[in-house]
N, C-alpha and C positions, 0 to 999 in steps of 0.2 A: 686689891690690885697690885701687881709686880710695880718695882720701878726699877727703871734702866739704869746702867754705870754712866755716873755724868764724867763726860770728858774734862779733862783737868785745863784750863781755859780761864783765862779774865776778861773784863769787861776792854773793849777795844780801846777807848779812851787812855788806859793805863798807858799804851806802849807808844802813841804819836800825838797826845793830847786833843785839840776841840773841844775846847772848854766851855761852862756855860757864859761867861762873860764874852766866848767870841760868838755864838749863838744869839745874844743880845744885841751884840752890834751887828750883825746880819739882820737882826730882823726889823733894828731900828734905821739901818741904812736903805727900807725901801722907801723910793721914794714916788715920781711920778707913774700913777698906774698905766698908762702907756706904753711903757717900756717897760720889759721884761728881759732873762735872759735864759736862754735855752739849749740843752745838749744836742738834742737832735730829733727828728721823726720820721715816722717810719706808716706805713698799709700796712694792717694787721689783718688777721681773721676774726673769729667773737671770743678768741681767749682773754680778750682786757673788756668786754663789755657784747650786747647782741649784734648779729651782722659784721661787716668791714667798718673796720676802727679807723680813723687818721688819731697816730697814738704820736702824742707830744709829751717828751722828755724835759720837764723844768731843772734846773743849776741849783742845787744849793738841799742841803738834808740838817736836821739838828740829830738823827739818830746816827749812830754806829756799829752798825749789825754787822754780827761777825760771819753771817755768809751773805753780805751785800752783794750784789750785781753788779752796782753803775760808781762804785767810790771813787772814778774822777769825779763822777756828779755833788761831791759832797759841798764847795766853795759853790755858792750862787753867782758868783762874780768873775769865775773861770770860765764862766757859760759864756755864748756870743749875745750877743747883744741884740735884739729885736724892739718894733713895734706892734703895738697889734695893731695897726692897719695893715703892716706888712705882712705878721700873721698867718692873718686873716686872707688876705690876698692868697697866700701861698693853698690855704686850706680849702678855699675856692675853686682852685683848679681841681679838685678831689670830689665836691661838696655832689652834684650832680651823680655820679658814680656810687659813692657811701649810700647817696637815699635810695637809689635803686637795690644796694645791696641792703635794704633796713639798719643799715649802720648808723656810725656819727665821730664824733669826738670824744680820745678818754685821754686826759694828761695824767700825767704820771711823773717820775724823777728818779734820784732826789724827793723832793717831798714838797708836790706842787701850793702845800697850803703857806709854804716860806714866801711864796711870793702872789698872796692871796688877792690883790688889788690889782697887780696884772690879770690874775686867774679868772678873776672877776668879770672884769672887763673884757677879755677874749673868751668866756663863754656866752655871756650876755650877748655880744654879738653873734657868736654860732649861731647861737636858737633864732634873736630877731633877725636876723640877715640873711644866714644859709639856712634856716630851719633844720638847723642837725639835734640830732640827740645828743647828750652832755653827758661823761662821765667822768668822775676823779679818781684816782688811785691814790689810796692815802693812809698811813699808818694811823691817823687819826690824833696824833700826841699834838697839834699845833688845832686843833678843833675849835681850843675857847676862842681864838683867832677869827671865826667865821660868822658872820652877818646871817641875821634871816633874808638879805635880800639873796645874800650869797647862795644861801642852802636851797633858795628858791629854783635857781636856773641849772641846777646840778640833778642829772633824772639819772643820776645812778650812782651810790658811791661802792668803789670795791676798799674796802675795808681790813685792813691786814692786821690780824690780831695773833701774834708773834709770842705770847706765851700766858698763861693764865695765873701763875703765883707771882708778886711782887718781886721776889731776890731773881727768879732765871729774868724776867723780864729784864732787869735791870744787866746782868747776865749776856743777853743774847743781845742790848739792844742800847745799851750804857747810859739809859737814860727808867722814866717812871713810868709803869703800867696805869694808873687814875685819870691821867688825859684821854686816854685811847677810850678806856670804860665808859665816863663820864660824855664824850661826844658820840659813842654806839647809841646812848639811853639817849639821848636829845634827839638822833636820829629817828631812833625809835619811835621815840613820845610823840614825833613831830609828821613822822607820817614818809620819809625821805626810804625809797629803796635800797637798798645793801642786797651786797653779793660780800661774803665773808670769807678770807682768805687765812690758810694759816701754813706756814713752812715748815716742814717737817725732815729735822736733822739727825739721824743718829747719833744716840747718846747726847742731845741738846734737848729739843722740845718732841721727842720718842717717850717720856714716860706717862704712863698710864697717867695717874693721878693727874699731871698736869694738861693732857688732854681732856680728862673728864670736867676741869674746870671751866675751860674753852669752851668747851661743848656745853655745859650747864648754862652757861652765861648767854651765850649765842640763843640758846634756846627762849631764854627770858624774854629778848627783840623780837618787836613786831617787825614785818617787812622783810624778811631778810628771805629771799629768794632761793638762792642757792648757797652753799658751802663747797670750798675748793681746797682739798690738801695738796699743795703742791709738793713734792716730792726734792730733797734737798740736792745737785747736782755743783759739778767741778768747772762749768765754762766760765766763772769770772776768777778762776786763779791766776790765769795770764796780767789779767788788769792790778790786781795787788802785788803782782811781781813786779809789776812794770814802775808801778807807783813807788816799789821800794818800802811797801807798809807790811809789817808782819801778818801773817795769815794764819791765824791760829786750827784753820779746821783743815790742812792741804791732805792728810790723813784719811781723812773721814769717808768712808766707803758712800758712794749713793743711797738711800733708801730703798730696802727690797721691797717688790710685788708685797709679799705679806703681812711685812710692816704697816704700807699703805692701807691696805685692807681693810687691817685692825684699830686702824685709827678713823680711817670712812666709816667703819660699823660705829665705835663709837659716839660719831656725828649725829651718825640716823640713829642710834637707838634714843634719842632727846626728841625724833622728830622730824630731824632735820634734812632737807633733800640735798643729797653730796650727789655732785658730778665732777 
């Protein structure tokens, strides 16, 4: 297989620090699962999950992906401040609507497993309460973190699996590919559906070899429904201007149609159904 020219780039961490000792103290400062705190929500269609979504944005990330989306999301503690009754209330006015569309709930972030005791607690009520459908969005690296009672109320996780060799992962994402691995197969073994997600950047996670790893791996899991290349785009370069954080990929052309293609083909030729 070819491999692509990797763009000359470091790990994000290098250039604004988030270290793992401040990572620590985030995760050690949650406290009462009641309270949570959240960027924002939004009515989605079934791109985060089946049917209309009510999609909840949690505060706070241990990763540092250099073509992040939501990097004010990165501080759990920049987020506003909620209850989940309050929530909950909020999701309520939706909940009625969502069911008629076969929809439900997908949170997302940041990296909703930082603030798992909230997460917990305001899916748990989705299901019992508003009888919605549960879904997480989650790179998976904060995994050992989750309960079986957790993985219980959760009927869908989207799964973002950001690169298949140890050094890009570390590369694309400043942190270790073996947590994300490690909580795929638990998924797996356990019976938990996935939808497996992987971004695809020119001259980043574009080379052959390290797609075929993805794809080889993915193909091992049972459950996994669909596969989603998303295709790598420029709308969050305003927010790292804004933020004043260096942007190492402001360069980087979008992903062509054929690129895509050729990486979709790769997915399915393991098996796999790509939409």
């Amino acid at each position: 297989m070819t491999t692509s020219r990797r763009l000359a780039i470091t790990p994000v961490r290098e250039h604004h620090g988030g270290s793992r000792a401040e990572l620590e103290a985030e995760l050690a400062a949650e406290g009462d699962p009641e309270i949570g705190y959240y960027h924002s929500y939004e009515i989605t269609g079934s791109v985060n999950g089946p049917g209309v979504r009510f999609m909840l944005y949690l505060s706070g990330c241990p990763l540092r992906c250099q073509y992040c989306q939501n990097p004010d999301m990165w501080t759990m503690h920049n987020g506003r401040r909620v209850t989940v009754g309050r929530m909950l209330d909020e999701i309520a006015g939706y909940a009625s609507f969502i069911k008629t569309a076969h929809g439900g709930i997908t949170v997302s972030g940041g990296e909703p497993m930082l603030q798992i005791r909230f997460l917990h607690a305001l899916l748990r009520r989705c299901k019992q309460d508003l009888g919605l459908h549960t879904a997480v969005d989650t790179s998976g690296f904060l995994g050992a973190r989750a309960s079986e009672d957790f993985l219980d109320v959760v009927d869908l996780f989207l799964l973002d699996i950001k690169a298949g060799d140890e050094d890009l992962y570390h590369l694309v994402t400043s942190a270790e590919l073996e947590p994300t691995l490690r909580f795929a197969r638990r998924l797996s073994d356990r019976g938990n559906q996935m939808w497996v997600r992987y971004v695809l950047v020119p001259g980043l996670t574009d080379d052959e070899d390290d797609v075929e790893k993805v794809a080889r791996f993915t193909s091992t899991l049972d459950h996994v429904e669909r596969v989603e290349v998303l295709p790598f785009h420029q709308l969050a370069a305003g927010k790292w201007a804004e933020l004043r954080l260096p942007y190492q990929l402001a360069d980087v052309p979008p992903a062509p149609p054929e690129l895509v293609r050729r990486v979709e083909n790769q997915f399915r030729a393991h098996g796999l159904t790509v939409v």
